[in-house]
C-alpha positions as CSV (number, residue, x, y, z in Angstrom):
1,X,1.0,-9.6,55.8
2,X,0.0,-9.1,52.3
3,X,-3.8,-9.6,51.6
4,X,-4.7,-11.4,48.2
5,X,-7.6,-12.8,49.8
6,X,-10.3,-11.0,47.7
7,X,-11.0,-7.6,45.4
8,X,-12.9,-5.9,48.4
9,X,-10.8,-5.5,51.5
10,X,-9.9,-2.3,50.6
11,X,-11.4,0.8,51.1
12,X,-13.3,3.3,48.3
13,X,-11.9,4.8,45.4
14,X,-10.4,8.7,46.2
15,X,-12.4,10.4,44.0
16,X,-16.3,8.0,45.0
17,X,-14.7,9.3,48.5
18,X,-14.2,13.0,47.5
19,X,-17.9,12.6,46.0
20,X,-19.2,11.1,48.7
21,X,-17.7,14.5,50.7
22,X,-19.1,16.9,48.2
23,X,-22.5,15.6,48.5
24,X,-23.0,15.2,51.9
25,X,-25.3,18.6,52.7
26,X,-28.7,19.1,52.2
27,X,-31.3,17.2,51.7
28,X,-32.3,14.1,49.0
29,X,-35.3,12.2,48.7
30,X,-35.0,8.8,50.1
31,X,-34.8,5.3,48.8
32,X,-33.3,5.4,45.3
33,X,-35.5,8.4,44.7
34,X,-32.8,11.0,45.0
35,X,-31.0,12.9,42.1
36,X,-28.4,11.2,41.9
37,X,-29.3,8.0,42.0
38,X,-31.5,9.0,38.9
39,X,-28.3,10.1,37.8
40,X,-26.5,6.9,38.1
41,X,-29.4,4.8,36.9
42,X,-29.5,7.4,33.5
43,X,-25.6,6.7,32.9
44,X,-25.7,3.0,33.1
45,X,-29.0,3.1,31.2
46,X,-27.0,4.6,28.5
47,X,-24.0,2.4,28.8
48,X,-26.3,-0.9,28.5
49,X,-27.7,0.9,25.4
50,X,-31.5,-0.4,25.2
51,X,-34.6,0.1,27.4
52,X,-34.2,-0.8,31.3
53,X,-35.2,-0.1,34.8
54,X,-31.8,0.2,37.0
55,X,-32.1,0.0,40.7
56,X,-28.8,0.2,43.8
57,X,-28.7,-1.7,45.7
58,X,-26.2,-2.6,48.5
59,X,-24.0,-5.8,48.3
60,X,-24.0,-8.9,45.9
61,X,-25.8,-11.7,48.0
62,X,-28.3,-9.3,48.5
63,X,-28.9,-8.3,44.8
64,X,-28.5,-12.1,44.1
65,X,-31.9,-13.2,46.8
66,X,-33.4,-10.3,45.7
67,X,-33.2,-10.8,42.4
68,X,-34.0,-14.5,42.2
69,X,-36.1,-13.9,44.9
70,X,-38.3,-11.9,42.2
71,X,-38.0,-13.7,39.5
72,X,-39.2,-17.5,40.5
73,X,-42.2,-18.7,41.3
74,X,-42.8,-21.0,44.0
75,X,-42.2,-24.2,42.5
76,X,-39.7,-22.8,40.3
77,X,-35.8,-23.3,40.2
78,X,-32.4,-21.8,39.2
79,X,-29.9,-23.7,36.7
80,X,-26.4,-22.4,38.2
81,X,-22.7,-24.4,38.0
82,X,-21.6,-26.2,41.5
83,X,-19.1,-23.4,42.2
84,X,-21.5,-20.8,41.6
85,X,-21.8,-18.1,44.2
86,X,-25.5,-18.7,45.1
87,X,-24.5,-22.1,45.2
88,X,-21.1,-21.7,47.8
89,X,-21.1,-18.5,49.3
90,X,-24.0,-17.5,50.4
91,X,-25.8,-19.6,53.4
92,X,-28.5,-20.7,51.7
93,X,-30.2,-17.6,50.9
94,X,-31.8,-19.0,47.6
95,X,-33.1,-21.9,49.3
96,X,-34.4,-19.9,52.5
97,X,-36.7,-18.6,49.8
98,X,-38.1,-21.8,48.9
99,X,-36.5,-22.4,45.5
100,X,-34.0,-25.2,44.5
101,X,-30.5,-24.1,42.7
102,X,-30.1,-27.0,40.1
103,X,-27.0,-27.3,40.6
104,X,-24.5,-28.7,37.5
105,X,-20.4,-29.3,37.6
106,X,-18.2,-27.4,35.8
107,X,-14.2,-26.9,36.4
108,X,-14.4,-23.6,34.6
109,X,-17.7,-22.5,36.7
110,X,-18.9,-22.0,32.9
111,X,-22.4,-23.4,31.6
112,X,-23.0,-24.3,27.9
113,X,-26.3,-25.5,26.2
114,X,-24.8,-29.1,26.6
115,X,-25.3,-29.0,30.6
116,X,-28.4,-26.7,30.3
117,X,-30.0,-29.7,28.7
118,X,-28.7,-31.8,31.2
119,X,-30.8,-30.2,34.0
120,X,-33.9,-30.3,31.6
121,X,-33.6,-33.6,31.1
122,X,-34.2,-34.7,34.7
123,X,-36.9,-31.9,35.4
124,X,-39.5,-33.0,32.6
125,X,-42.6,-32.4,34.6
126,X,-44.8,-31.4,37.5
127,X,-43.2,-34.2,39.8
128,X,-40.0,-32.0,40.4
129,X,-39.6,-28.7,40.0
130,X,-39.2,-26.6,37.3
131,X,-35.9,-24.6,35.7
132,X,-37.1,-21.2,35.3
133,X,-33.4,-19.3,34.7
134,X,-29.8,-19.8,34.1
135,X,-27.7,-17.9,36.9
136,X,-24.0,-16.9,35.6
137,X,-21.3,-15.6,36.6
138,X,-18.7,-12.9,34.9
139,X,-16.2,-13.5,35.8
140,X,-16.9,-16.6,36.9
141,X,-15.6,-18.1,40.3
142,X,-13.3,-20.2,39.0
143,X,-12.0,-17.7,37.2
144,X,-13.5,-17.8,33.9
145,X,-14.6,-15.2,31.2
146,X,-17.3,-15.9,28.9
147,X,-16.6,-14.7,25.1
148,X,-19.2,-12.8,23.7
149,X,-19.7,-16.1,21.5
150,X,-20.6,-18.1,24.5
151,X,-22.7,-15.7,26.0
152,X,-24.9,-15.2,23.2
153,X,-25.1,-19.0,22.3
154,X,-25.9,-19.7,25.6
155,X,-28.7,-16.7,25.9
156,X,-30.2,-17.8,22.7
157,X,-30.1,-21.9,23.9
158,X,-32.0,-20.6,26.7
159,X,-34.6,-18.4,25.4
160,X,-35.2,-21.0,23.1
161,X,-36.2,-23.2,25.9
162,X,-38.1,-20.2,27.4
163,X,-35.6,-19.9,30.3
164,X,-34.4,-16.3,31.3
165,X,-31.0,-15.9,31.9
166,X,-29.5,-13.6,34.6
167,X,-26.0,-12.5,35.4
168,X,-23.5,-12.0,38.5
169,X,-22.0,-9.2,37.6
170,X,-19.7,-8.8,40.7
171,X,-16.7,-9.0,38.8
172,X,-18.6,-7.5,35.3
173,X,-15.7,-4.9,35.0
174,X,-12.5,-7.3,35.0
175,X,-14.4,-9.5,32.4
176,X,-15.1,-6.5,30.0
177,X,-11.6,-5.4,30.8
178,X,-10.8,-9.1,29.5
179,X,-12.8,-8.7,26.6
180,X,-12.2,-5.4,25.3
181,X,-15.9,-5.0,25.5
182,X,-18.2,-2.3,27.1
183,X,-21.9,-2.5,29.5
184,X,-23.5,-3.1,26.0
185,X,-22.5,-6.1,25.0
186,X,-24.0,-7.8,27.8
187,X,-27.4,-6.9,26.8
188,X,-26.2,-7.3,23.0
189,X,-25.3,-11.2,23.5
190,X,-29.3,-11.4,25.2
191,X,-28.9,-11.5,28.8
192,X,-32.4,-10.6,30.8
193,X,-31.2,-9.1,33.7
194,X,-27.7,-8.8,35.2
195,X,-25.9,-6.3,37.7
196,X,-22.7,-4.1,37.5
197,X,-20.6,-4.6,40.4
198,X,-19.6,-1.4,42.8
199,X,-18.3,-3.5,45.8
200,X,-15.7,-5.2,43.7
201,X,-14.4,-2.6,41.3
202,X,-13.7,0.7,43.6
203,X,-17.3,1.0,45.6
204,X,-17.5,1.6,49.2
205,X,-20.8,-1.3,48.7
206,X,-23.3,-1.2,46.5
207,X,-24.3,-3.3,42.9
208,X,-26.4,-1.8,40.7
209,X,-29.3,-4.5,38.6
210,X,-30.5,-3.5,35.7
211,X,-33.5,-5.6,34.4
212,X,-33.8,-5.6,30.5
213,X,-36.9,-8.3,30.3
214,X,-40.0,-6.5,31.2
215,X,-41.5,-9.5,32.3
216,X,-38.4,-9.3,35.5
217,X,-39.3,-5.9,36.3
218,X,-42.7,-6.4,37.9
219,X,-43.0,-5.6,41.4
220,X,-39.3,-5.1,41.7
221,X,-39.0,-2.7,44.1
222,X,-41.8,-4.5,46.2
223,X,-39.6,-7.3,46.2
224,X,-36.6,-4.9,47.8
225,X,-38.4,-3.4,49.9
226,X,-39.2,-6.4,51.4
227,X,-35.9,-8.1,51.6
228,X,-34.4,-4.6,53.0
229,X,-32.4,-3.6,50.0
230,X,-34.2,-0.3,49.5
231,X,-31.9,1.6,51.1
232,X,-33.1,4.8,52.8
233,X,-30.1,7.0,52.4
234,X,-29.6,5.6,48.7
235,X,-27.9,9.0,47.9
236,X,-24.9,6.9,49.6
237,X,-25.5,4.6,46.3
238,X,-26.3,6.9,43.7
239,X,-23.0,9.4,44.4
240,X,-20.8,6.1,43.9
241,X,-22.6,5.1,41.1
242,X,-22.7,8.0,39.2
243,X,-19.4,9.0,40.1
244,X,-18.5,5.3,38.8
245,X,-20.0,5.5,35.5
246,X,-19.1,10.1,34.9
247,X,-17.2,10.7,31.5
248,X,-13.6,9.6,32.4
249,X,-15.0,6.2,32.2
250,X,-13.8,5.5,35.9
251,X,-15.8,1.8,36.5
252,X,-13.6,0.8,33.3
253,X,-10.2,2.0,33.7
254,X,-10.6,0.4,37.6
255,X,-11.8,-3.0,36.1
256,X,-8.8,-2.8,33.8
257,X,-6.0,-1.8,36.3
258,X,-7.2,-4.8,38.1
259,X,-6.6,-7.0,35.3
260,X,-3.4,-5.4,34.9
261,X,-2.0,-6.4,38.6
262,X,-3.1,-10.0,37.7
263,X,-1.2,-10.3,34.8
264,X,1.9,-8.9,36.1
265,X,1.5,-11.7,38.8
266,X,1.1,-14.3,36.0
267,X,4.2,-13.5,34.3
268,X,6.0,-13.4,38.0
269,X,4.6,-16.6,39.0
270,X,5.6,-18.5,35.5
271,X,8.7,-16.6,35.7
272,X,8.7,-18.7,39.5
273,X,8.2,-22.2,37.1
274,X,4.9,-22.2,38.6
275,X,2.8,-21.1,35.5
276,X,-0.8,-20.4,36.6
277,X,-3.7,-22.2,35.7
278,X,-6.0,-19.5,35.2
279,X,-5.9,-16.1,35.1
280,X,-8.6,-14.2,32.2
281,X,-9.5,-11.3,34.6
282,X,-8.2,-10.7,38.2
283,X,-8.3,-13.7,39.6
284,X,-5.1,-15.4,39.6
285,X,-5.0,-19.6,40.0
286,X,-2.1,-21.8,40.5
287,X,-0.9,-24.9,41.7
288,X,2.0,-24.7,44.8
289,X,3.8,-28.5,45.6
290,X,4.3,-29.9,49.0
291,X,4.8,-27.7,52.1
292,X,5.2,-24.7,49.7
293,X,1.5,-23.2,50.5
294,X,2.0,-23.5,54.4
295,X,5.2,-21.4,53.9
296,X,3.7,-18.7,51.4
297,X,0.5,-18.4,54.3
298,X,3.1,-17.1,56.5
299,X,3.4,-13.9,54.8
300,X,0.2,-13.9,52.3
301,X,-3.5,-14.3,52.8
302,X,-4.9,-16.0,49.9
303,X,-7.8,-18.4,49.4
304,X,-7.1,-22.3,49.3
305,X,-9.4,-23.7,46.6
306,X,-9.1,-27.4,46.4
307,X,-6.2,-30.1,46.9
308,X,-4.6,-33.0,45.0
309,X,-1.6,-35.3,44.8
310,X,0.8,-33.0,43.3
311,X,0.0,-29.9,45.2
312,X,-2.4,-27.4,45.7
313,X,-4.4,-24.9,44.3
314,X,-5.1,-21.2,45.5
315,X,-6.2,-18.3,44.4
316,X,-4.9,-15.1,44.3
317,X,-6.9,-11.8,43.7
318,X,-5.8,-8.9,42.3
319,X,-7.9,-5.5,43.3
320,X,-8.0,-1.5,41.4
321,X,-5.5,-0.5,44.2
322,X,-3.5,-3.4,43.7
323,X,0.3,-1.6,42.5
324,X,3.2,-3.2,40.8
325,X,5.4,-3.2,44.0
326,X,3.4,-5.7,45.8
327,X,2.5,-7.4,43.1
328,X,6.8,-7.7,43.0
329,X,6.7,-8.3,47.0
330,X,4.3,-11.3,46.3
331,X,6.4,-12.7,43.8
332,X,9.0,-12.9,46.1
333,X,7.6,-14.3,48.3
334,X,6.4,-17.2,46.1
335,X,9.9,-17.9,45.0
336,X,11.2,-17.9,48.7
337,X,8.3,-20.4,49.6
338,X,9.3,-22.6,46.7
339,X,12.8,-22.3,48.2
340,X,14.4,-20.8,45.0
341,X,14.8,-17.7,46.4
């Protein structure tokens, strides 16, 4: 069976591993407080180029609660698209804390000022409750890639309506891949706080937030401490991390070979006549007719994302240790379910 499911059902990168191995003895201090998660948090500091507090923590739902968690006040909400993750995938944990996710449609899972100002508009005063953020995604989950034109319009919409704007950065490597663009530009184009994605992009687990606003870094660590993301052997972090982010530019190069499978599938699948609908990072879309989806799900796991008349659509993800063969295997296997092959 060949697993296109997602960008984390495999194991860690080799060399986090061989890190991991070479770091084991001895002794660390606990809870982030260890040398090399100082290490990590210095070489990301340095990537994002500016002033900002870095902590690890261990997987993306967590980072997101904790995060937003922090950041709102009690009768404060989140403005996030409909298919955002906070929104779909993650049981409620936003809410469990008491705040509303404002929730706004968008095909591409992309906001814009337009539908920022949408959200405003019904949330005028203290009767209902008040937009405090903007939660994005890059890459989003439906695939999309902000520009850097985009992200800066929409950070500077936002601050101008004194809302903070914090990013998903579970897929942050395959969208800088995209963009030929680097850990800098994020804070460049004015987003407040964000996180670089480990779980995603070669990690065993483990997300690392950096916080650029000083007015989201208050109490930070209070808050995970409290929600149990202060990790005890964070050591088991900090190697990945700063093996991640070393001179050979590792986080990058894995972000990019992602990208690389996906659009090898792309040309395979439009080679199949079935031309995908989207497919800017590693997440591969496109639309299979009739009974040719219960046919592929023979052979592939892959997730089935919505349904129409004419067919329907899934999506495909492509991983760092995602090769060309079964990229090729998959291809194949598309055709045969389309029964041209």
């Amino acid at each position: 069976m060949l697993m296109f499911l997602d960008d984390y059902s495999e194991g860690g990168h080799p060399a986090l591993l061989e890190a991991l191995v070479a770091h084991n003895g001895g002794q660390e201090l606990g809870y982030g407080e260890d040398r090399h998660s100082q290490l990590a948090a210095e070489r990301i500091a340095a990537q994002v180029g500016r002033d900002c507090e870095v902590h690890l923590l261990v997987g993306g739902t967590q980072t997101n609660l904790t995060c937003l968690g922090a950041f709102l006040r009690s009768h404060e909400g989140v403005i996030a698209a409909e298919s955002a993750h906070i929104n779909v995938h993650e049981t409620g944990a936003i809410e469990a804390t008491g705040h509303r996710i404002l929730q706004v449609p968008s095909p591409t899972g992309k906001l814009d000022p337009g539908l920022v100002d949408e959200v405003l508009a019904r949330h005028g005063d203290e009767h209902s409750v008040r937009p405090a953020g903007i939660f994005l995604a890059q890459a989003t989950e439906a695939g999309g890639v902000y520009t850097a034109a985009e992200l800066e319009a929409l950070c500077a919409h936002a601050h101008a309506r004194g809302l903070w704007v914090y990013l998903d950065g579970a897929r942050l490597a395959q969208a800088l891949a995209a963009l030929g663009a680097r850990l800098d530009l994020v804070a460049a184009c004015g987003v407040d706080a964000f996180f670089v994605g480990g779980t995603k992009n070669g990690a065993l687990c483990g997300e690392a937030v950096v916080l650029i606003d000083h007015g989201l870094r208050r109490d930070f660590r209070y808050h995970m401490k409290q929600r149990g993301a202060l990790l005890a052997k964070g050591r088991l972090l900090g190697i990945q991390f700063a093996r991640l982010f070393d001179t050979d530019d590792l986080w990058y190069r894995l972000g990019a070979r992602a990208n690389a499978a996906a659009a090898r599938l792309a040309g395979g699948l439009t080679a199949c006549g079935v031309p995908p609908s989207a497919a800017e990072a590693n997440q591969v879309f496109v639309e299979l007719p009739g009974d040719a989806v219960e046919r592929l799900a023979a052979a592939v796991r892959f997730h089935r994302w919505s349904r129409s008349e004419s067919g329907t659509l899934i999506r495909l993800v492509c991983s760092w240790a995602t090769d060309d063969a079964t990229v090729d295997r998959l291809v194949d296997e598309v055709r045969r379910a389309l029964g041209s092959g």
